[in-house]
SENU-789048 format. One record per residue (C-alpha): residue number from 0; residue in one letter; z, x, y. Coordinates in pm, 1 decimal. Layout:
// residues N
PT  num  residu         z         x         y
PT  NUM       A         Z         X         Y
...
// end
This chain:
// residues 256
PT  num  residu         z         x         y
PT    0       X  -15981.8    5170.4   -8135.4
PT    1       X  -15894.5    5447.0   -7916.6
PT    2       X  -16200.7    5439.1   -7717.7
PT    3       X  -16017.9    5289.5   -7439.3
PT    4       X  -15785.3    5635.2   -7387.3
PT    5       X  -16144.2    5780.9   -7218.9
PT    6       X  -16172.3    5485.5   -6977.9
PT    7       X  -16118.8    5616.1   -6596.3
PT    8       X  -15798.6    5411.7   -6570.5
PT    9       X  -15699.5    5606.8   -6810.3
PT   10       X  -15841.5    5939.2   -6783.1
PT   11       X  -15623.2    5889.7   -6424.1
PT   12       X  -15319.8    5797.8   -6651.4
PT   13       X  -15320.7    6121.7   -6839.2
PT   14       X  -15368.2    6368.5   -6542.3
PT   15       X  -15134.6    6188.4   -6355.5
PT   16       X  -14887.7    6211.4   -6649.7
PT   17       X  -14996.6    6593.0   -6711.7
PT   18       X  -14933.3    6669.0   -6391.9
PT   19       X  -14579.0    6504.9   -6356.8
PT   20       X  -14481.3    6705.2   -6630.5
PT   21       X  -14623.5    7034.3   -6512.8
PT   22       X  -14447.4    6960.7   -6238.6
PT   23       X  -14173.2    6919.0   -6387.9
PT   24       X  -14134.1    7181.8   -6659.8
PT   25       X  -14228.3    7396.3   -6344.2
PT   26       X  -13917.8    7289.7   -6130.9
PT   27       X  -13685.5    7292.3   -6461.6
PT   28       X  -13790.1    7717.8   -6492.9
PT   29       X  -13737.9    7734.0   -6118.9
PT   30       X  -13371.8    7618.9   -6130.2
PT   31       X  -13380.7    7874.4   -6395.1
PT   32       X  -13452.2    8125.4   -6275.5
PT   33       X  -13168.8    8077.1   -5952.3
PT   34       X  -12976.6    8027.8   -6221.3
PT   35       X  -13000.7    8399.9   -6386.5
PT   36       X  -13045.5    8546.9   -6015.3
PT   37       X  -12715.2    8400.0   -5932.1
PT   38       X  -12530.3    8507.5   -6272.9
PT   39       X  -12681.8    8874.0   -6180.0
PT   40       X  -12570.9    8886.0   -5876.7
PT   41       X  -12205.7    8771.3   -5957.1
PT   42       X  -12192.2    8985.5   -6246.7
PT   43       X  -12336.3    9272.7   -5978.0
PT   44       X  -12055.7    9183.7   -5712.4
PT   45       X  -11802.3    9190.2   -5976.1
PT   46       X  -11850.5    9571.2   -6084.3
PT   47       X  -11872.3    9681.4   -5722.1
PT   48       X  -11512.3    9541.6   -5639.0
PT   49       X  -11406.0    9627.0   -5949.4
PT   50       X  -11509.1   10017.7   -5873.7
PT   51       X  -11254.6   10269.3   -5745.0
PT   52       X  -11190.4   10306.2   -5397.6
PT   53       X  -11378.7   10564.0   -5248.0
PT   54       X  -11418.6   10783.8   -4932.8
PT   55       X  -11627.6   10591.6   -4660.4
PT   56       X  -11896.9   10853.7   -4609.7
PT   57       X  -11944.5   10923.6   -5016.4
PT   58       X  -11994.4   10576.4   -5114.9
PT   59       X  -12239.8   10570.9   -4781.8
PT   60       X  -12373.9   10912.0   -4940.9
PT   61       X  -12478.3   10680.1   -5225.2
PT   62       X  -12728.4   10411.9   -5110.4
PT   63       X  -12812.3   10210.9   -4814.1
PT   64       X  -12611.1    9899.6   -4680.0
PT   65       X  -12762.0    9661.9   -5011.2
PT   66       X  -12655.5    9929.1   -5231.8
PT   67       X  -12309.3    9949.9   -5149.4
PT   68       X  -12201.6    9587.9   -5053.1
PT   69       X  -11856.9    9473.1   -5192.2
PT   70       X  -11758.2    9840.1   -5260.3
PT   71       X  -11378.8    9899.0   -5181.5
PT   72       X  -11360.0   10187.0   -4966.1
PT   73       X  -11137.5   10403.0   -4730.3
PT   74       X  -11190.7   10504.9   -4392.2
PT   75       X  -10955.1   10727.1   -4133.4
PT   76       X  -10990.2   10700.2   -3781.4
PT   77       X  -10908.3   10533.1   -3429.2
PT   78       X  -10944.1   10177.4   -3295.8
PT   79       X  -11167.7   10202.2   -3024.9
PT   80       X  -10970.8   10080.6   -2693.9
PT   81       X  -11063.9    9799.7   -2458.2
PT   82       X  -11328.1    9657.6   -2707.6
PT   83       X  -11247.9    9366.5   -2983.1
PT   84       X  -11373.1    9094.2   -3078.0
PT   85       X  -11286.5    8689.1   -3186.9
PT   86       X  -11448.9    8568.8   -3477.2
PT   87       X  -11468.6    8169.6   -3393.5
PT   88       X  -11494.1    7887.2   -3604.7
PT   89       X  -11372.0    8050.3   -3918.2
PT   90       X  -11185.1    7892.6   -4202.0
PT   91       X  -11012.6    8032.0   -4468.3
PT   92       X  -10777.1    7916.3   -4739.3
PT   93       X  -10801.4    7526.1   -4584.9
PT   94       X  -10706.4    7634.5   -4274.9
PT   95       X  -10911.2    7681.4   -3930.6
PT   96       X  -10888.5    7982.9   -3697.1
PT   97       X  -11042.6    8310.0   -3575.4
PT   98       X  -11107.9    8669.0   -3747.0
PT   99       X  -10963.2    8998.2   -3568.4
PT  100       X  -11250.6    9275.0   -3506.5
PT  101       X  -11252.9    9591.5   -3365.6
PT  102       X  -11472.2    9905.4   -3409.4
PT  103       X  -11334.3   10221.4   -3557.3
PT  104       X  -11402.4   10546.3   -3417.8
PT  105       X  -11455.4   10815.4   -3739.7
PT  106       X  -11447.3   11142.9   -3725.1
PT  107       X  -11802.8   11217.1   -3664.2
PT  108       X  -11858.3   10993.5   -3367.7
PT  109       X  -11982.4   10709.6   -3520.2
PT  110       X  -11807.9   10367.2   -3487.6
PT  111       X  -11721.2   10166.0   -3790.0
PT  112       X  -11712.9    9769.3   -3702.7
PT  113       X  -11395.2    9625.4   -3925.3
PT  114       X  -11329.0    9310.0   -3925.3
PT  115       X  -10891.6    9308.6   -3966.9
PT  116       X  -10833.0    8948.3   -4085.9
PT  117       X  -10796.1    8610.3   -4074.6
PT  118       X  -10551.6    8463.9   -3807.2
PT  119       X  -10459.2    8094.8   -3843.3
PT  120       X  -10479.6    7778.3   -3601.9
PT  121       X  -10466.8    7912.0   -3249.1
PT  122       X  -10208.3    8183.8   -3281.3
PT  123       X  -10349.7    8484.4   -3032.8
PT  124       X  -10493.6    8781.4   -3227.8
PT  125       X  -10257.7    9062.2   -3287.2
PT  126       X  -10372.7    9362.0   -3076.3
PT  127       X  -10476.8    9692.4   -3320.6
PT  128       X  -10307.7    9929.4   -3378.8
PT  129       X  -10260.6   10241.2   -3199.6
PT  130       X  -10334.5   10595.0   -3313.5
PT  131       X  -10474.8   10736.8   -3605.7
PT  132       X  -10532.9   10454.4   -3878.0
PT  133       X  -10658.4   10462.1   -4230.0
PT  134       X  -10770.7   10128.4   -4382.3
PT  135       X  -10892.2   10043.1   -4722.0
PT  136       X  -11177.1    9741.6   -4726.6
PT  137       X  -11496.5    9561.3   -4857.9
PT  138       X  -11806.8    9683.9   -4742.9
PT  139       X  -12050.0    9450.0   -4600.8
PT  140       X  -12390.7    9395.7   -4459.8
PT  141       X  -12445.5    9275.6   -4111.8
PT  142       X  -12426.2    8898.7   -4070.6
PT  143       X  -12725.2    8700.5   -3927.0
PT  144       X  -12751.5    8326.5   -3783.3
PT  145       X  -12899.7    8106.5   -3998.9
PT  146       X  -13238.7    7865.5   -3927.5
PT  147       X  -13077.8    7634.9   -3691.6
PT  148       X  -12809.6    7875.6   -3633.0
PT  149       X  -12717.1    8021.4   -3259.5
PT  150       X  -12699.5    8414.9   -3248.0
PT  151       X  -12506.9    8620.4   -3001.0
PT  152       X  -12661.9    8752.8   -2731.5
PT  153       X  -12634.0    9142.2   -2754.1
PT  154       X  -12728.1    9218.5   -2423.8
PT  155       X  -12376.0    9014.2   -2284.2
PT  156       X  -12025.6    9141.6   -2276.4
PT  157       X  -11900.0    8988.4   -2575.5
PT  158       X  -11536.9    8920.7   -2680.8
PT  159       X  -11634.4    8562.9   -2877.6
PT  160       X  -11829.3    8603.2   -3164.8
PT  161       X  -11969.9    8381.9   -3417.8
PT  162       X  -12043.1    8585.5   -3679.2
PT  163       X  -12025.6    8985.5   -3701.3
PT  164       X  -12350.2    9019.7   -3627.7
PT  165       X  -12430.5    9438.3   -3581.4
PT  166       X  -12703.9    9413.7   -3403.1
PT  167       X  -12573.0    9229.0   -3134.5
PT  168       X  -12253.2    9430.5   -3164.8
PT  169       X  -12419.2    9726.4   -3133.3
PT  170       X  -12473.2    9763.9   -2732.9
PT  171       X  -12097.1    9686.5   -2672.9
PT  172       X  -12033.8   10076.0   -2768.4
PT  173       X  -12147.8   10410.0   -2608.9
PT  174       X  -12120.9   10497.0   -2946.8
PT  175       X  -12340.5   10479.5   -3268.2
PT  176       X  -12208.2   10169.0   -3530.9
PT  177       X  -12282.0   10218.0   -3847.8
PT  178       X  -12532.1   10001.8   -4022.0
PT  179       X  -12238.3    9836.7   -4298.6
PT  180       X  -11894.3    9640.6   -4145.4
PT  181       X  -11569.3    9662.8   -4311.8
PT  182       X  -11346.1    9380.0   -4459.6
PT  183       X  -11066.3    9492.1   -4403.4
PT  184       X  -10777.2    9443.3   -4751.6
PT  185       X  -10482.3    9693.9   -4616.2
PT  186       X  -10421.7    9905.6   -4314.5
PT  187       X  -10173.1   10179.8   -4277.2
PT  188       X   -9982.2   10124.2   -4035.4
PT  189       X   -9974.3    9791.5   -4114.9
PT  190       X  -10123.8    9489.2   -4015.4
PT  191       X   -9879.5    9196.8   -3832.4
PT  192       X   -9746.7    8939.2   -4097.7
PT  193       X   -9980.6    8672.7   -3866.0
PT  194       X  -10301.3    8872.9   -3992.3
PT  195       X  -10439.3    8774.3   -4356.4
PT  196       X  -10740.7    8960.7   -4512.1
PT  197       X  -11064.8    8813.2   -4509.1
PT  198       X  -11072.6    8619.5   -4844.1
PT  199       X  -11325.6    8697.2   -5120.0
PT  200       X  -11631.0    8469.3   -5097.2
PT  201       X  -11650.0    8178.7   -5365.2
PT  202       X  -11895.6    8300.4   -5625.3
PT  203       X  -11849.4    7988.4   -5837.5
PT  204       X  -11948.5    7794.9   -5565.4
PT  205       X  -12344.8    7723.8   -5478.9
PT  206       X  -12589.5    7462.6   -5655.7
PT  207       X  -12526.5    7359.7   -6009.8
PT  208       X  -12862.2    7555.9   -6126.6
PT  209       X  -12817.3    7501.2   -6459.3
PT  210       X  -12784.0    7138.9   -6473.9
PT  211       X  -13019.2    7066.5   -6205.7
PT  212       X  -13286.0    7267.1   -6515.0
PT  213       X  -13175.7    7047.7   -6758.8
PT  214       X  -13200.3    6710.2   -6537.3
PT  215       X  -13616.7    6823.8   -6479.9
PT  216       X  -13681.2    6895.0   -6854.5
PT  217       X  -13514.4    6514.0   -6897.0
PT  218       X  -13782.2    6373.4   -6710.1
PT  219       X  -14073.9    6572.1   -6822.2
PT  220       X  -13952.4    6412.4   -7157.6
PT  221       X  -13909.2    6067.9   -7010.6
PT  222       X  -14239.8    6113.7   -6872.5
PT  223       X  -14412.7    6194.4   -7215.3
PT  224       X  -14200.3    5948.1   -7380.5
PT  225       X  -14308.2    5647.1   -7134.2
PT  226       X  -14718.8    5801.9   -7223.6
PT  227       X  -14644.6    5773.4   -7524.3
PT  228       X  -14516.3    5353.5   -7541.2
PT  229       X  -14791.3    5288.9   -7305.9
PT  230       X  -15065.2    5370.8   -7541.0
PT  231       X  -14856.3    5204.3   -7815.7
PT  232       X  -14815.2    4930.1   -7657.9
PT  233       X  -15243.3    4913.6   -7559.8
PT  234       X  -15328.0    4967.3   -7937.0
PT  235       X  -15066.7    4706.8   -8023.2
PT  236       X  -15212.8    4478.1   -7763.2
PT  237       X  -15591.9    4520.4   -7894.9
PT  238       X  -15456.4    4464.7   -8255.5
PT  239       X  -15351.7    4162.6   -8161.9
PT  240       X  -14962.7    4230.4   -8218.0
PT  241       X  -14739.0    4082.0   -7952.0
PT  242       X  -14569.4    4297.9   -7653.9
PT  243       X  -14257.4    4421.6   -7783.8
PT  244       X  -14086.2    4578.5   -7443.9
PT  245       X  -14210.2    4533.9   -7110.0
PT  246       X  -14318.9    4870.7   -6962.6
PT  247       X  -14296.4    5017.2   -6602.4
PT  248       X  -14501.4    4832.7   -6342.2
PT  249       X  -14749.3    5207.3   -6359.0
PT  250       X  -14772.9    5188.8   -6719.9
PT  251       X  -14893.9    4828.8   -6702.7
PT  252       X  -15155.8    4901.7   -6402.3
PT  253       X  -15309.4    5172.4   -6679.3
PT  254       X  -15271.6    4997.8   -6964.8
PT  255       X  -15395.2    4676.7   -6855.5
// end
């Protein structure tokens, strides 16, 4: 009676079945996996912020730029003069505008690119301040354009930026910038009331992982399920028993 399961037509039905669900199992341990990646790398974020602030140059002491990302640190030096920067495009808190940056000139030479904060609408940035400085921040790796996305061109004069981008901020100082930017969360002297700092990124936000996994194991089940009434519905059909439910128009071709 079940001969007809080892027909070609059929033969095609199963592998085509088999692979849908491969396929799909596959895609449902994919989403996964993002899943747990993104879950480690909030929980990962979380502990860095959550650390103590440090000295610049220890937590630098520490690990390279991916090592020390999010860490709250301090830093002690000069703005460098005649050289900032406008963040454009940016929006923050609902609100459109531009980011404040400026390099920092430490104590060993080396500049330190900060960016100072979020300035609303098209209120002019606030000019840095003067003198010594010490500011407390996030560290952060360098910012690259996207596929798609327009860099800055490095080898220009800059003062409109997209993103902060070290590489291309690089040649704008006859000094060395340090491989990590700052976020900058308070200043002393203080930052204008105009100036917010640079909000902490969304980590609840990104592609529902988790219920995308459960939405491909649903159809790998569908899938087996609809195998399944098909060859019912064939043995039914050669046992002379009437159709009870009309199946999809690719379950009929094979079953026919």
């Amino acid at each position: 009676m079940y001969r007809f399961l080892l027909t070609p037509k059929w033969i095609g039905f199963h592998l085509l079945c088999i692979a849908a669900i491969a396929g799909m199992v596959w895609a449902g341990f994919w989403q996964l996996g993002r899943y747990q990646d993104r879950q480690d790398f909030k929980r990962e974020v979380q502990q860095r912020t959550d650390a103590p602030i440090d000295q610049y140059d220890t937590v630098m002491a520490s690990g390279g730029p991916g090592d020390v990302e999010w860490r709250r640190v301090e830093a002690t030096g000069t703005y460098v003069p005649n050289t900032a920067f406008e963040v454009v495009n940016v929006s923050q808190d609902g609100s459109s505008g531009h980011d404040a940056v400026n390099g920092l000139l430490l104590a060993d030479g080396s500049v330190l690119i900060v960016n100072r904060g979020f300035v609303a609408g098209a209120t002019p940035l606030p000019d840095a301040p003067t003198g010594e400085v010490v500011v407390v921040g996030r560290l952060r790796q360098s910012q690259r354009a996207s596929i798609g996305q327009t860099g800055d061109d490095g080898s220009q004069q800059l003062t409109q930026i997209r993103r902060v981008d070290l590489a291309a901020l690089t040649p704008q100082f006859d000094q060395p910038v340090q491989p990590v930017f700052l976020d900058m969360l308070e200043s002393d002297p203080a930052e204008p009331a105009s100036i917010a700092p640079v909000a902490f990124p969304d980590l609840e936000g990104g592609p529902p992982h988790l219920s995308y996994t459960f939405q491909w194991f649903i159809f790998s089940i569908a899938v087996a399920v609809g195998w399944v009434l098909a060859v019912r519905k064939s043995v039914n059909e050669r046992k002379g028993k009437p159709k009870k439910r009309k199946l999809p128009p690719i379950a009929e071709h094979y079953a026919s």
